[in-house]
N, C-alpha and C positions, 0 to 999 in steps of 0.2 A: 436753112433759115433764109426767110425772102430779105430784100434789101430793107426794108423798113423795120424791120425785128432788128436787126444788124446793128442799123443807126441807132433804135431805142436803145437796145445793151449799151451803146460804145455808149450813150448820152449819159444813165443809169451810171457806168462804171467812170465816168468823169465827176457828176454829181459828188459821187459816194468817196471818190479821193478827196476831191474838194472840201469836203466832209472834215475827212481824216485830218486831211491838211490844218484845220480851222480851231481843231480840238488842242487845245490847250495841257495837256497829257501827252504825252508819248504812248503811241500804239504799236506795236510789235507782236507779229503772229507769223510762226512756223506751220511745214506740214509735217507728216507722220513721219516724214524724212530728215528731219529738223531742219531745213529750207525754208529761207525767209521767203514769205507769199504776199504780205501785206506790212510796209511799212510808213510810217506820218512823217511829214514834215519834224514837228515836235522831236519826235524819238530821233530826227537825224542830228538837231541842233544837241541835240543834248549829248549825243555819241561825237560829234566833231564829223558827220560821213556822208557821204553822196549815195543817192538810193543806188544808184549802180554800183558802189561795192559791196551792195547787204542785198541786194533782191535776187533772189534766184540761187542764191549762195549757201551754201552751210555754215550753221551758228558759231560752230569750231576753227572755220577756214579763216572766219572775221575777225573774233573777236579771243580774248585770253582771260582763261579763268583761273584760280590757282589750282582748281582740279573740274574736273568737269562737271563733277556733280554739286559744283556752288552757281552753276547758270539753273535761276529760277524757273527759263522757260523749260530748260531738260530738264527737270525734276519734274516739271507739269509734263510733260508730255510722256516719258518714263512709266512714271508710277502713277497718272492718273490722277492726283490728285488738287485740289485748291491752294494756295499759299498765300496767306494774306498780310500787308505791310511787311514785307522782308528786305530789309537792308542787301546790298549787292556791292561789290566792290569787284570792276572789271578792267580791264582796258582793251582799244577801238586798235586797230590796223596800223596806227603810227604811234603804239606804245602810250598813248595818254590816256589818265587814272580818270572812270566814272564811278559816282556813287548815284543808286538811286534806290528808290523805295517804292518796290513792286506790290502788286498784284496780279496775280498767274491762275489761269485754268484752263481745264484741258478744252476743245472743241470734240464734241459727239455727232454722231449722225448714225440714226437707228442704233444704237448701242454699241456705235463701233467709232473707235479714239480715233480721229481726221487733223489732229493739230493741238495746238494750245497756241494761247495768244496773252498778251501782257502787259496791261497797263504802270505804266513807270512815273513817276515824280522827281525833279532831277535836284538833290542835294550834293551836287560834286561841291559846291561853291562853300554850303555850311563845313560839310567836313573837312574841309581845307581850314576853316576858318576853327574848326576844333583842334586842329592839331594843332594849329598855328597860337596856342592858347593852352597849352597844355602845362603850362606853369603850377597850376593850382593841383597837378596830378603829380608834378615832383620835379620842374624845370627838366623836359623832356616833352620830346614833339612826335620824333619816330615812332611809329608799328612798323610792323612786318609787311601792312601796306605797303609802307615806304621804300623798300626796298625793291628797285627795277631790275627783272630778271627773269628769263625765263626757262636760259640755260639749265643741263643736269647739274654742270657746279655749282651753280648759285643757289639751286632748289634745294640741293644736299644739306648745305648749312643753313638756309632758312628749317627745315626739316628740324634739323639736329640743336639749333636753337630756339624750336618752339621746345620741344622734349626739356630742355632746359628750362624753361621757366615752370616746371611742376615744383622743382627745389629752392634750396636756400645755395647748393654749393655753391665752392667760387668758381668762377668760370676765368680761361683766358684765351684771348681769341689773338690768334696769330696770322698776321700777314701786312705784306706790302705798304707802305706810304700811300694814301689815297687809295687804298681799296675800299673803305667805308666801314671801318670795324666801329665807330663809334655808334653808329646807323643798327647795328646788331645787338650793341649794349643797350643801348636803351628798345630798342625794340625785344628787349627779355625782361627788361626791368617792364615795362608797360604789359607785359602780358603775363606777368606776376602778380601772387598775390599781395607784393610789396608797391603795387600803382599808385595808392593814394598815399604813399610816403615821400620822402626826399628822394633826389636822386642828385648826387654830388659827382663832378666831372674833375678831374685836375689832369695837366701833361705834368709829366714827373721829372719832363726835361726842358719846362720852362721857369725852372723859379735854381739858384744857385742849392746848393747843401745847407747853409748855415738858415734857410727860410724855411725850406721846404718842410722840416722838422718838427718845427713850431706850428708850423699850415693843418700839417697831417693829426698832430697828436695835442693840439693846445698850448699857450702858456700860463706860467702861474705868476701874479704881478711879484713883480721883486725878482723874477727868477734870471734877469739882464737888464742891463741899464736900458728905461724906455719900456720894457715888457709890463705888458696887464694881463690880465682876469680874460684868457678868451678860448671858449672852445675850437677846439682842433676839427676839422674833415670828420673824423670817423664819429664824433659829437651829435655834429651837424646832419648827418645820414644818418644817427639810428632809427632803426626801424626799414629803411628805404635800402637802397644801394650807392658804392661808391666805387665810380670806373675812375681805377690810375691809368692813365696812357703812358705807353715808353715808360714802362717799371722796369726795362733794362736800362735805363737813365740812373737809376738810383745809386748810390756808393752803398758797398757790402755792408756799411754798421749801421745805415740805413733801411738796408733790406732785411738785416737782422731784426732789429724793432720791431718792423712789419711781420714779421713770422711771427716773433711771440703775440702781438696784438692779435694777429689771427687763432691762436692756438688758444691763447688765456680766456679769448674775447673780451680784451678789457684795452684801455688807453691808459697812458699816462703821463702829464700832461708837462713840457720842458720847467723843470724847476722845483717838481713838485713830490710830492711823496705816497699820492694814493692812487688808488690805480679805482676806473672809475668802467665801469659794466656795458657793451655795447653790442647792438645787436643789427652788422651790418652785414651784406652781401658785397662783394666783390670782387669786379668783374675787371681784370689789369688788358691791357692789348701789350704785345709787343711787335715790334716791325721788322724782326731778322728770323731766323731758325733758332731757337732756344738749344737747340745741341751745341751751335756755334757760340750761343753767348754763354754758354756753362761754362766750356774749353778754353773760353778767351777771355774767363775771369769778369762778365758783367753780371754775371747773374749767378745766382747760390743756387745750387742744387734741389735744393731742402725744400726753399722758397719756390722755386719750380714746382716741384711736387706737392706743395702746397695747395697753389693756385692752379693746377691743369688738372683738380678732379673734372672738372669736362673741357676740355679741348676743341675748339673752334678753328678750321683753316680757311678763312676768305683767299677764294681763287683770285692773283693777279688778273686783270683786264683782258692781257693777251692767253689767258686759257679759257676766258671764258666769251672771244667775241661773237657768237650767236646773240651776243646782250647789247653790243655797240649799237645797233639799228635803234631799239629801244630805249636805251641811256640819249644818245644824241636827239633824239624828239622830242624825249620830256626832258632837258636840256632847257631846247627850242622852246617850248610853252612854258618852261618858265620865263625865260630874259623878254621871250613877246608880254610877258606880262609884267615885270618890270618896266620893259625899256619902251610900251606902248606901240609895240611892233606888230607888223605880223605877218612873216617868215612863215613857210612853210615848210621848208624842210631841206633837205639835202641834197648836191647833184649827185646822181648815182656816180658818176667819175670818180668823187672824191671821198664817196661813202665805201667804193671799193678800195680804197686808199688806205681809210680808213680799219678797214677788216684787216688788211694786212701788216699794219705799222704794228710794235712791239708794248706800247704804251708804258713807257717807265715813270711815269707818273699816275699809270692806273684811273681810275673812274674821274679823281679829281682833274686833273691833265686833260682831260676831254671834257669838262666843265669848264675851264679857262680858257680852251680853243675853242668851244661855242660862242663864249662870253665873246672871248677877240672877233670872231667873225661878225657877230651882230652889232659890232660898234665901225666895224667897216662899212656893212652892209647899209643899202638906200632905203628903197622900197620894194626890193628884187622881192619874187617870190619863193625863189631858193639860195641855199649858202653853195657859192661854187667856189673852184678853186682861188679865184683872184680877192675872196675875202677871207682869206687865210690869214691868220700872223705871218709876217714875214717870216719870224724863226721857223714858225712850224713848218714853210715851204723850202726852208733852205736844211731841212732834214735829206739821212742819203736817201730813204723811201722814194722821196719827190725826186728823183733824179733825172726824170722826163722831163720835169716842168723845168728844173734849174735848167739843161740841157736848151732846152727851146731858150731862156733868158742868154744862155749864152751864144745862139743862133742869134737873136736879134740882136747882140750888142757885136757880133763877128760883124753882121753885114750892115752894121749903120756909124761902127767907129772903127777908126785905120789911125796910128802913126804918122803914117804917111801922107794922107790926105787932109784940109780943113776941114773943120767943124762944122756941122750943118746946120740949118738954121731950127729953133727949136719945132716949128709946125712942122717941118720937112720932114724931121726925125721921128715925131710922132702920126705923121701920115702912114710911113714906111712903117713902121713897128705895130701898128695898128692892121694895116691893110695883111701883114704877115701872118697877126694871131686870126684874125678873120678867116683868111685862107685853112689856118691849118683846122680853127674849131668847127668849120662849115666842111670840112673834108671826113672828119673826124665822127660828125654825123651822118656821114652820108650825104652831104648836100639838104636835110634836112634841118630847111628851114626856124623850124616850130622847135623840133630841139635842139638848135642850135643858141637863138634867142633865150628859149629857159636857160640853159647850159652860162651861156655869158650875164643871164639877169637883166634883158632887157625883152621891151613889147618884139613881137613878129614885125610890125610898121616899122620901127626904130633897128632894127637889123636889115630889111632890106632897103631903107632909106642910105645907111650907111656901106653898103655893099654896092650902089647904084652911085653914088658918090666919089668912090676908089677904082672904079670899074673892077669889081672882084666878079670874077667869074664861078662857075658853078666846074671844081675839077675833078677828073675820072678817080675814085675811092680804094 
């Protein structure tokens, strides 16, 4: 090809991005290899991504489906066929939820399949705004969407509690404080055919005994000084469902009642004499091992075997951290979207930190430490360590960092010696962590400045300031 043919292509192939660029759609086209070949502006805002982590890449390496065969463009390229207006629900390379409404077909050339390419429309914003509205489906917002994970453990019980909403049985799903069992209740109730019903919540260990009674099953007026005419929980849910949290909360002549109400399918309501016909589902959580709460007298046997015709075990955090990366992103996009931020993500330092900590507060516990971090944080582009909660840095895990803190308090406070002057103490303490984070990269600069959350300019301004030198790694 002479140079003027050259120039016209390279012109040609500027124009025609330009093009792309300009289209108001998101464009996406694979080759026969499912390798992204041609990607728009459009289609990167609407995924959150930079053409260099989608161009040249495989569809799979990118992006997470809940199985492979729910990416529209593999199904186009696959089996050959058109797909027209099909809802998608994906997530991008840093674990954040896209919804969009495709259009998919294959590319031919002389009768032979060369790609498929995919017009998209980006509704991530309405469906957020449906969930978030889900009142009118039974006071309940969760899917199966909702649920972050991509782990085998986590896939297991999504799995096992989709198979669970073809029924009415009771279901009881077992595990941990903040592993997210309520996130699983209502995402069964939602994929039932009980959706357009109620869906009634109660903790069974927030309300005393002499309440809770009355809550669950009604009262009849006259039936205590002060009582009226009011339907009970299981009332109020028929038709729908009704998740007890911590039913090993309940006192035994409590949980009694509860069994026959399941068994009779009927209420009856404090004070009252008729027993009145309901048709609820019920879905209890409990937060310990049910062998232990049988043993140790919180929970009736009977009632157990009641409620575990399907049995649910949400994996603790620390079994399942392949899912931390994930969990802590969409974290991040949420509080950026409360708190008008916008955080990018994590320093890997503290991400590796993260994988290994034990998390005994589970999913929720690493929601609190985002939260915490982002109410430290500037306008850094990452959460590094020094926007940690204090407690969470004074964990044994952090035992480097504490270590360094007692490094800088060794060599800037003595007994023996006066106090120094506050700038003095803070030059020295300063000039110290400098040294060790610029060593620690390598003398690399650029990650060095991400790492602490500030500009490249603003790190070696203050390294030219302290006379910190560049030292052997």
């Amino acid at each position: 090809m002479n140079p003027h043919d050259l120039q016209q292509l390279q012109l040609k192939n500027k124009i025609f991005q330009r093009i792309l660029d300009e289209i108001d759609v998101g464009v996406h086209v694979i080759n026969d290899e499912g390798k992204t070949i041609i990607y728009n502006q459009k289609m990167a805002d609407i995924e959150g991504m930079k053409y260099e982590d989608v161009l040249d890449k495989s569809l799979l390496d990118v992006f997470t489906f809940h199985q492979n065969e729910d990416s529209t463009l593999l199904q186009a390229l696959q089996k050959g066929r058109n797909i027209k207006n099909a809802k998608q629900t994906y997530f991008n390379n840093k674990g954040q939820e896209i919804t969009t409404i495709n259009n998919t077909f294959p590319l031919m050339e002389e009768e032979k399949q060369i790609g498929a390419m995919e017009i998209a429309r980006d509704v991530t914003k309405l469906e957020k705004l449906i969930r978030e509205n889900m009142n009118k489906r039974g006071d309940t917002r969760y899917t199966f969407d909702s649920i972050i994970g991509s782990s085998d453990e986590i896939r297991d019980v999504i799995e096992a509690s989709k198979r669970a909403t073809r029924t009415s049985s009771s279901v009881l799903v077992i595990g941990e404080t903040g592993t997210g069992k309520e996130l699983f209740a209502q995402s069964i109730h939602n994929g039932s055919s009980r959706s357009s019903k109620p869906f009634i919540s109660q903790n069974c260990a927030a309300l005393p005994d002499s309440l809770i009674e009355g809550l669950l099953f009604g009262t009849k007026k006259g039936a205590f000084t002060g009582s009226i005419e009011r339907p009970g929980l299981f009332e109020q849910a028929d038709g729908g469902t009704l998740l007890l949290d911590e039913i090993n909360s309940l006192n035994p002549s409590l949980q009694a009642k509860l069994l026959r109400a399941l068994q009779e399918k009927t209420v009856r309501r404090v004070g009252d004499t008729k027993d009145r016909a309901v048709d609820v589902r019920i879905i209890a959580t409990i937060n310990e091992d049910p062998i232990d709460a049988i043993s140790e007298g919180r929970m009736r046997k009977d009632l157990y075997y009641r409620l575990s015709v399907v049995s649910l075990f949400v994996p603790p955090l620390r079994e399942r951290s392949k899912d931390i990366r994930n969990l802590a992103q969409f974290f991040i996009e949420k509080y950026n979207g409360l708190f008008g931020m916008n955080v990018a993500e994590i320093d890997e330092e503290v991400m590796n930190k993260f994988e290994q900590y034990d998390w005994p507060g589970n999913v929720r516990e690493l929601e609190h430490i985002i939260e915490g971090a982002m109410n430290l944080i500037d306008q850094e582009e990452a959460i590094s360590y020094v926007h940690l909660p204090l407690h969470f840095r004074n964990k044994p895990q952090f035992k480097d960092e504490q270590s360094d803190t007692g490094k800088i308090e060794e060599l800037l406070i003595h007994k023996n010696k006066p106090i120094k002057p506050l700038d003095q103490y803070i030059q020295e303490a300063e000039t110290y962590y400098l040294k060790k984070v610029l060593k620690h990269h390598g003398n690399n600069i650029t990650q060095a400045a991400k790492s602490l959350g500030m500009s490249r300019q603003n790190l070696q301004y203050r390294l030219r300031k302290y006379g910190v030198k560049k030292e052997n790694s």
